[in-house]
Phi, psi and omega in degrees: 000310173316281200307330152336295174323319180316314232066043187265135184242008182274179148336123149252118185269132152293129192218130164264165166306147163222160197219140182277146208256123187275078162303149198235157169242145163318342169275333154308302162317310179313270163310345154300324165294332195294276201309320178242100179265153164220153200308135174294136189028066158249078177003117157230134224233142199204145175239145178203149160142205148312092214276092102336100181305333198306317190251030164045062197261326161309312169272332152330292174321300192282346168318307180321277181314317155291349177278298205300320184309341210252004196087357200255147164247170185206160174247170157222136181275138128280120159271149165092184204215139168177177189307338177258055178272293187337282184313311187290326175293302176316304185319284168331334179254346158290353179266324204046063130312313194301024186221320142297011193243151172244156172235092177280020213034196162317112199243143172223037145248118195295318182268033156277335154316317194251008175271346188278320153318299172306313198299332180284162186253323220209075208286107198263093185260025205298020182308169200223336224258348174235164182232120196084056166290125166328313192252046098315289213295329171315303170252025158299308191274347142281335171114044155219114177336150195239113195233133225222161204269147168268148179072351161296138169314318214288299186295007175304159176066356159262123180263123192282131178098014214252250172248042207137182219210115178243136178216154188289178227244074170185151188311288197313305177293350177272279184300000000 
């Protein structure tokens, strides 16, 4: 349908993603507890990709900040690095979050990623803006679920309660 809009009349192929399956070692584990330790029995909620408006990276942050308004606690892992990196720390600390947000940057060791993807309860993707993303598929292959925008391309192929977690496109429905 998107491309449709575009105005693309051609063939279209469905092609899904595939991904190489990460085995992690206990040293891999290890150093992921070192470097990012986290509170023990605390919901951890984990985001990856560009830190971005684009990719509703904004409505996470204030989804956080209504859990904490509502009393539950959480941690959220930020993965990644990008032109609102900036703008998302402030926010997190203007939400007065910021002591439950991880902010990692950029990471290009792939299993301190997917040790981090196993260590989560909870992959918060409400992006709009992408289609098939790689870091579904990554921590789905850690055993962690994914709650993803209904009617977005990202979410294609989830069925909620399924293989995933579906929500309308609003703060309140993402927390």
């Amino acid at each position: 349908d998107v491309l449709r809009e575009y105005g693309y009349q051609g063939a279209i192929v469905t092609m899904p993603n595939g991904m190489n399956l990460q085995t992690l070692s206990e040293q891999d584990r290890l150093q992921s507890a070192l470097r990012y330790p986290l509170r023990q029995g605390v919901p951890t909620l984990i985001f990856a990709g560009q830190q971005n408006k684009k990719k509703n990276t904004e409505s996470v942050l204030r989804a956080c900040a209504l859990l904490k308004s509502r009393g539950l606690d959480f941690q959220l892992i930020m993965i990644g690095d990008g032109p609102d990196a900036h703008f998302l720390h402030m926010l997190a600390h203007d939400l007065g979050i910021d002591g439950h947000v991880l902010f990692t940057g950029f990471l290009s060791h792939r299993p301190t990623v997917m040790a981090l993807y196993e260590r989560s309860d909870l992959m918060v993707f409400p992006s709009i803006y992408d289609n098939a993303p790689m870091v579904v598929r990554e921590a789905a292959a850690m055993g962690t679920p994914a709650l993803l925008v209904e009617g977005s391309c990202a979410a294609e192929g989830v069925t909620h309660g399924v293989n995933g977690y579906l929500c309308q496109n609003s703060v309140e429905a993402i927390a």
